[in-house]
C-alpha distance (Angstrom), angle and dihedral (degrees) to the residues before:
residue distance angle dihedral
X1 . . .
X2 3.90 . .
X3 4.05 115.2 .
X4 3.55 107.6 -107.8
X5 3.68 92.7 -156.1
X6 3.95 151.5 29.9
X7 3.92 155.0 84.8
X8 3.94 127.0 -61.5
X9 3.65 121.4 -106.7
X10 3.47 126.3 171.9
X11 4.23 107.6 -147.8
X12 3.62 131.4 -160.9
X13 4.94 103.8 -136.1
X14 3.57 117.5 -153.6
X15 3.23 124.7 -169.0
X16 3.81 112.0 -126.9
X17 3.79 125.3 -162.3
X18 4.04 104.4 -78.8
X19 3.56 101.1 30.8
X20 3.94 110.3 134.5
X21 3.97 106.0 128.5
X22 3.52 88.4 107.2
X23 3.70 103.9 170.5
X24 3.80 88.0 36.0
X25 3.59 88.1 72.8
X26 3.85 97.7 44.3
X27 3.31 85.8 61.4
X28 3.73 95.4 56.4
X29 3.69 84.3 59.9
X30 3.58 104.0 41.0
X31 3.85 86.7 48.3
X32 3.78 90.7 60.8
X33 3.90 88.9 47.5
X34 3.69 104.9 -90.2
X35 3.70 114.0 152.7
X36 4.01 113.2 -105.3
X37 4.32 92.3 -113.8
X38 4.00 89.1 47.1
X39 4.19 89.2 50.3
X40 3.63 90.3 31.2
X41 4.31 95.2 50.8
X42 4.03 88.5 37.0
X43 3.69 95.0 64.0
X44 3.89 92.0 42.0
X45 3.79 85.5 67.4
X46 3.66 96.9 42.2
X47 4.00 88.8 50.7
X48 4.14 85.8 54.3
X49 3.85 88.8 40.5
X50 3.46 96.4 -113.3
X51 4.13 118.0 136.4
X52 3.88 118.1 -111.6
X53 3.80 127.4 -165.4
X54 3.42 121.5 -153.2
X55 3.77 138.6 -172.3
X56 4.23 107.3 -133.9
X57 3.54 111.8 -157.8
X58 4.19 95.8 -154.0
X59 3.41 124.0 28.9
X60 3.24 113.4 -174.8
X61 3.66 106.4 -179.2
X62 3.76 113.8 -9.6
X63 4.15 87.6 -148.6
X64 3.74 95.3 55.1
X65 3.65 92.2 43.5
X66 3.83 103.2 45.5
X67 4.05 84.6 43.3
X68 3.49 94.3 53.3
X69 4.07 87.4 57.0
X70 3.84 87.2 51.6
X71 3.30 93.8 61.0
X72 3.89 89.3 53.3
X73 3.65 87.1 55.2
X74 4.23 94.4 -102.5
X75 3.45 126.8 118.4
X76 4.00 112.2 -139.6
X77 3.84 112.4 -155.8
X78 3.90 117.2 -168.2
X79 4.31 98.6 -122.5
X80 4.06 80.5 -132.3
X81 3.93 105.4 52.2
X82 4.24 80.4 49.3
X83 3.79 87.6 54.7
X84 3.56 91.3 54.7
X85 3.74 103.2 41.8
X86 4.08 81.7 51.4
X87 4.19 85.5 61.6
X88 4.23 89.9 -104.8
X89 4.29 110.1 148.3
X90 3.97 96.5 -137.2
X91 3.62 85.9 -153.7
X92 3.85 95.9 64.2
X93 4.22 106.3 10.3
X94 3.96 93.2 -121.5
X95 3.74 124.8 129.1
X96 3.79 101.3 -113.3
């Protein structure tokens, strides 16, 4: 069933050594509101190991969502805590 509720995120997939349930993770996406052609063309990187980012309309809780991508094998990266490991200040887009 689709989330009914939640922030959004935008996440950076990678494809980690394993992943192969596909249509499994499209529907991670496409329960959290993602269009079908965003899911669908996010996993066709991930299956060539190529990284996709993706804008998720409803979060509902970034732990349960990024976990439930572990268990398909990808690792799901909010775009903003990368930004901030990098040494960007969200608050003005500089590199600190």
């Amino acid at each position: 069933s689709r989330v009914q509720s939640g922030s959004t995120a935008r996440y950076r997939l990678s494809g980690e050594p394993g992943f192969v349930k596909s249509v499994s993770a499209a529907r991670v996406l496409t329960r959290r509101h993602v269009r079908i052609a965003v899911a669908k063309e996010a996993v066709e990187r991930l299956l060539v190991r190529e990284d996709a980012t993706v804008d998720v309309p409803m979060v509902e809780d970034a732990e349960a969502f990024e976990r439930e991508f572990a268990e398909l094998h990808v690792r799901a990266v909010p775009v903003d805590a990368e930004l901030e490991s990098a040494g960007f200040d969200d608050e003005r887009s500089e590199r600190r």
